[in-house]
N, C-alpha and C positions, 0 to 999 in steps of 0.2 A: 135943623138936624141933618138936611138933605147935605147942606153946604159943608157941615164940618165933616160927614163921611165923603165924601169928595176929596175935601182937604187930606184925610185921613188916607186916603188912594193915593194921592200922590206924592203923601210925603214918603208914604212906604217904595215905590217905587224910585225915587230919585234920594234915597237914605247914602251916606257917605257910606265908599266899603271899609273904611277904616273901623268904623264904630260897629257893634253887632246892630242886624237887624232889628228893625221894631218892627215885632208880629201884630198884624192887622188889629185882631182880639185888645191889645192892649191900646194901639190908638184908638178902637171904639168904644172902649172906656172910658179914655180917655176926655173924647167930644162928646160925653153924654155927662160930664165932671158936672158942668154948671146945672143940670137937672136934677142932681145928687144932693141931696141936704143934709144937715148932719143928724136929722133924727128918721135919714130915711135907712132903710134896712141892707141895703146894699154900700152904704157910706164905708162899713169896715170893710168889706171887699174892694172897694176902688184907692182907699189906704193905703192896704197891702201892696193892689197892684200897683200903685203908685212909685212907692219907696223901693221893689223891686225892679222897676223900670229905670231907676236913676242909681239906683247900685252897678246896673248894667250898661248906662252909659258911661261911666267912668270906667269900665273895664278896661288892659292893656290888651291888645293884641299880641301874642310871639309869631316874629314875624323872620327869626334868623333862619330858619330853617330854608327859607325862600332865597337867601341870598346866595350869590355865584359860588360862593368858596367857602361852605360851611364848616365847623370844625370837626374832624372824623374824631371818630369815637378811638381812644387812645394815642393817639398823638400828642407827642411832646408839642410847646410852644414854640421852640426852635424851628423844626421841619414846618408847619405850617406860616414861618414868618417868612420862611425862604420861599414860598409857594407865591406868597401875595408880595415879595416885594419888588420891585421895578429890576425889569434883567438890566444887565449890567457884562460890558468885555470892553479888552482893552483893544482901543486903537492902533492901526499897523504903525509901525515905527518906520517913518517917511519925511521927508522932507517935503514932499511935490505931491500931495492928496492927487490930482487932478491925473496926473501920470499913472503913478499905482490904478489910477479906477478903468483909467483902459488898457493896462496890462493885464488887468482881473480880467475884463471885458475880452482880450480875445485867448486868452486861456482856456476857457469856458466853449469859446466859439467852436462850433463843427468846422470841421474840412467838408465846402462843397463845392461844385462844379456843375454847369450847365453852358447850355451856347441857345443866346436867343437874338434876331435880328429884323429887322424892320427900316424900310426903306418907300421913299416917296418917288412916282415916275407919274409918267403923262397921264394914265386911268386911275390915278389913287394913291393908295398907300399897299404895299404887302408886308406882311407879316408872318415868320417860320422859327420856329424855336422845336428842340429835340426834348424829350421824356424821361429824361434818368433821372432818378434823386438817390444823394450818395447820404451816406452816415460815416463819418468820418472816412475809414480804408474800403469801406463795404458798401456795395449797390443795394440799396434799401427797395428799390422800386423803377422798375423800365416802364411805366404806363402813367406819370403824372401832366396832370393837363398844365401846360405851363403858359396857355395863352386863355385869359380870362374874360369875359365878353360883360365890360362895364354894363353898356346898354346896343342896343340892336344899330349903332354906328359907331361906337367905339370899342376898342378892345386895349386892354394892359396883358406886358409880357412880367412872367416869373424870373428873377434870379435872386439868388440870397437865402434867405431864411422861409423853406417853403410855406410855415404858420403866419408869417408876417406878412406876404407877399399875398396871401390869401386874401386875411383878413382885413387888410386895410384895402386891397381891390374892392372888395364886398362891399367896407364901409364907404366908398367911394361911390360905389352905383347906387348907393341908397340917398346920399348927399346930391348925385345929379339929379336922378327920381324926385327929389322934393325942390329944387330948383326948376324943374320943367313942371312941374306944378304948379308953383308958387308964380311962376313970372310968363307959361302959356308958349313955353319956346324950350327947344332944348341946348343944353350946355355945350360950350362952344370945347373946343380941346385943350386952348389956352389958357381957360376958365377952370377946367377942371385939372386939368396936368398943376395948376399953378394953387389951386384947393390940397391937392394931394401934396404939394411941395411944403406948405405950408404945417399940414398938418403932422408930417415926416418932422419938420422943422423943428415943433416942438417937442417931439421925443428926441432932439438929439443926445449922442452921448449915454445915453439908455442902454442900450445894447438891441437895437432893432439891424436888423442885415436888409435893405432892401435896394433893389439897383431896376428898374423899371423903366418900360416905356409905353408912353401912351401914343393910340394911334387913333385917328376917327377920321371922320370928313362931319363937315357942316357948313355955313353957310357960305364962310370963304374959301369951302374948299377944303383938298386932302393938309391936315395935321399929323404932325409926329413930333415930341418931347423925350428926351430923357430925364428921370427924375432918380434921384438915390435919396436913401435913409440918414445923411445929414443936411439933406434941405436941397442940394443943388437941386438947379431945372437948366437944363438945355432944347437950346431948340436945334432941328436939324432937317437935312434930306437921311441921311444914313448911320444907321445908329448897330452895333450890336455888343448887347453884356455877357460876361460870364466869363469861366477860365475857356472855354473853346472859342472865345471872339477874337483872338489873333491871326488862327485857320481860316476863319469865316470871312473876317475884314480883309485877305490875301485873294479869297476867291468874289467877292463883292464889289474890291476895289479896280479889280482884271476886267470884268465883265458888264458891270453898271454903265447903262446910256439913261437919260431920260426917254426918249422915245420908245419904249420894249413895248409889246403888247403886253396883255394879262398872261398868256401862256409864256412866253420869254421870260416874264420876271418874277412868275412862280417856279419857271424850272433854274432861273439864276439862285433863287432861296431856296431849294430844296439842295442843291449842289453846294453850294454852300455852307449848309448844315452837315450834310454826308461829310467832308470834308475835314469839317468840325470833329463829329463824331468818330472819325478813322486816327487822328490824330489825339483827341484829348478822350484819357481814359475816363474823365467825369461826366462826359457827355455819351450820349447812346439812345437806344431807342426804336422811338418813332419819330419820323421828319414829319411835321404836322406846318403843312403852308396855309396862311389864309390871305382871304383878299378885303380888303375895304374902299366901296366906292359909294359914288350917289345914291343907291338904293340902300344902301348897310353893308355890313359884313358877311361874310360867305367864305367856310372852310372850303379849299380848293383841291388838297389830296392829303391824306396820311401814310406815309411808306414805311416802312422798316429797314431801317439803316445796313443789315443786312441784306437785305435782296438787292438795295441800289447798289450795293457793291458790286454784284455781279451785273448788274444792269450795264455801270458804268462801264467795268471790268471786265468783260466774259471772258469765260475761260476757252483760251482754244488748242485745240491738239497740235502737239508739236510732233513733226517726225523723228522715226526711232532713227538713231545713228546706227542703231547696231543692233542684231536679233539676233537673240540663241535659239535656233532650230536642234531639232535631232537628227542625228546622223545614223539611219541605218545599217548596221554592222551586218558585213559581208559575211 
């Protein structure tokens, strides 16, 4: 008896939901059948329950009411056949699919502008990029961080698509993160600029905007990459993106030695940018220079592209040619 109420526990427990329940009371009837005889007094009772119990496993369940796209209550068949049936439009009329898709692709695209640059000399690598983000004709924002800090010796710069440039930096330091875990060494630049290339690679043609460069030092030393959002990777000493990189590569290209100190060739990237920024309406801000050497990286100054104008600029007093005095009347 023990064993069939057992049994009887766990058939109810592990019962299909498809079928109604079988209430305990009726398995315990059930496992006590063979004790039942047919001239015992309870025999009609376990009958009933019996034939009732098997009326009810043959029950249907209605089970439409659960379904995703049930039928409302007075709708025609028509309207509801249009609901469920597969959408459907027509294709552009084109010759050249692959054309049309990135004409769609920069239709769509914002107008942006930024100036970011980065450059290798004898203590390292430095790195200055400006803070404006435009939307389309309109300054959306003079305070964006456009120099990203993968991990505490490398750093990526912003151009392009500010969500894009974020997000795949992000996914980037989380990719080095388990490389330097997994292998007890940290990701070299080439390593990782060339992860990031890759991964760019396979969205190409998407419509991703990204124009980036990666900067660190490791174990051979200061690195610097350019990477864009169709896969290319370059390697370089001097590098800068954006629509103010024309300004920028004129004052870079003037004053670049290898030999500068740290001070020399954060105030060459801070000039630089000013420069940018004076010239190209998409660029502004804040001149935000950083440094990267054997210890990591380390922000070096944030200025505002306005005060270095007069920095650069002062204004000085010019003599008056000519003063209108009063003349008192005799």
């Amino acid at each position: 008896i023990q064993i069939k109420l057992d049994r009887a526990r766990i058939s109810a427990q592990y019962s299909s939901t498809l079928q109604p329940k079988k209430p305990f009371p009726i398995l315990l009837a059930l496992s006590f059948s063979p004790l039942l005889s047919s001239t015992s007094p309870f025999s009609t009772l376990h009958k009933s329950i019996s034939s009732r119990f098997k009326q009810g496993a043959n029950m249907k369940l209605d089970t439409s009411g659960l379904e995703s796209m049930a039928p409302m209550a007075g709708s025609s068949a028509g309207f509801s056949d249009d609901l469920l049936a597969a959408p459907s439009f027509d294709l552009p009329n084109t010759t050249k699919f692959d054309d049309f898709q990135k004409e769609a692709i920069q239709m769509v695209k914002p107008a942006k502008g930024t100036t970011t640059l980065a450059f290798i000399f004898k203590e390292g690598v430095i790195v200055a990029a400006d803070s404006r983000a435009s939307m389309g004709g309109y300054i959306s924002s003079q305070s964006v961080k456009k120099i990203i800090e993968i991990n505490p010796y490398m750093l990526g710069t912003m151009a392009g698509g500010a969500a894009d440039c974020q997000f795949w930096h992000r996914n980037l330091g989380i990719k080095c993160r388990l490389h330097e875990l997994a292998n007890k060494r940290r990701i070299s630049v080439t390593g990782a600029s060339k992860l990031l290339a890759n991964i760019l690679y396979s969205y190409r043609g998407m419509g991703l905007s990204v124009g980036t460069m990666i900067a660190g030092w490791d174990e051979t030393g200061p690195g610097l990459y350019y990477v864009d959002s169709e896969g290319g990777r370059l390697k370089g000493t001097r590098f800068s993106v954006g629509s103010g990189s024309p300004y920028a590569y004129g004052v870079l290209d003037n004053g670049y030695h290898y030999d500068m100190s740290v001070n020399e060739a954060a105030e060459l990237a801070r000039r630089a940018i000013y420069h940018a920024t004076f010239r190209d309406g998409a660029s502004g801000g804040v001149a935000s220079v950083y440094y990267v050497g054997p210890d990591g990286w380390k922000k070096l100054s944030g200025d505002d592209v306005g005060e270095l104008h007069y920095q650069y600029y002062p204004v000085t007093l010019s003599a008056v040619e000519q003063e209108m005095a009063e003349v008192a009347i005799a």
